[in-house]
C-alpha positions as CSV (number, residue, x, y, z in Angstrom):
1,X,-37.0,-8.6,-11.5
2,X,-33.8,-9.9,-10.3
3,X,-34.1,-13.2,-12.5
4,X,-33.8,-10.4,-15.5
5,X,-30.1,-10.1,-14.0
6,X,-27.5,-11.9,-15.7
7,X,-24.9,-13.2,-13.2
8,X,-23.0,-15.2,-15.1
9,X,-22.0,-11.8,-17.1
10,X,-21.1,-10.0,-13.4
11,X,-17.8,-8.1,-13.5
12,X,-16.1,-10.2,-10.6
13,X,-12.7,-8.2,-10.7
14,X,-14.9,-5.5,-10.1
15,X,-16.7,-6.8,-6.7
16,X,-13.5,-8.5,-5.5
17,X,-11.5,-5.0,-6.2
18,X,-14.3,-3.1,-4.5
19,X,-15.3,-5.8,-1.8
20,X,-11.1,-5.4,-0.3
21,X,-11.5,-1.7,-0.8
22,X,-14.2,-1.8,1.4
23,X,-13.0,-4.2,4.4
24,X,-9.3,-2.2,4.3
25,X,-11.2,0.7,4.7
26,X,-13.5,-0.5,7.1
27,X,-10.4,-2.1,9.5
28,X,-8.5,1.3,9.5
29,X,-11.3,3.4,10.3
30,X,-12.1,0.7,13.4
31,X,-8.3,0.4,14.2
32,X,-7.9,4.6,14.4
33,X,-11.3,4.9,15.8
34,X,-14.3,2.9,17.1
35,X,-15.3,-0.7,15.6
36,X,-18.5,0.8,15.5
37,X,-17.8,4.1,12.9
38,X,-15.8,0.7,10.9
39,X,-18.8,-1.3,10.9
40,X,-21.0,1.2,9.6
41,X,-18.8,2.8,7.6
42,X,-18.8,-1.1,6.1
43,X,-22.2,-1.2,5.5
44,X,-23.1,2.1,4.2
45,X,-20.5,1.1,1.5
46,X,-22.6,-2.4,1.1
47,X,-26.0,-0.2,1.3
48,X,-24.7,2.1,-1.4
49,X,-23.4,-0.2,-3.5
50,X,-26.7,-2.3,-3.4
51,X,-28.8,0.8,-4.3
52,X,-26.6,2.6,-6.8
53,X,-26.4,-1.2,-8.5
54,X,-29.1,0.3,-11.2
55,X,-26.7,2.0,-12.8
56,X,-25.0,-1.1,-14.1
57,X,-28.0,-3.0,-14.6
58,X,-28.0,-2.5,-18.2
59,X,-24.6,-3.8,-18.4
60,X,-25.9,-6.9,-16.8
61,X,-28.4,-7.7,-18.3
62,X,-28.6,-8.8,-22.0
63,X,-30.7,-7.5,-24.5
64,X,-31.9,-10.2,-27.2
């Protein structure tokens, strides 16, 4: 199933954009609050990004 995945084709503006989003985000809420609430708020971004990744899996993959 993942080899059906085209990665060549991935939008990489896209993950950079989203991957600074997330570590910005991630270092403010650990500066203001705990490291801990920054860490997970990190990876429940990662985790939801990974599991809501079907919805662009069309776009990834190409249909000959």
């Amino acid at each position: 199933m993942i080899n059906s995945i085209e990665t060549k084709h991935l939008p990489v503006k896209d993950l950079i954009v989203s991957g600074l989003i997330i570590f910005i985000m991630s270092t403010i809420i650990a500066n203001i609050y705990n490291p801990l609430w920054g860490f997970t708020y990190a990876f429940g971004n990662v985790i939801t990004l990974v599991f809501l990744s079907w919805l662009y899996k069309d776009s990834w993959s190409t249909h000959q």
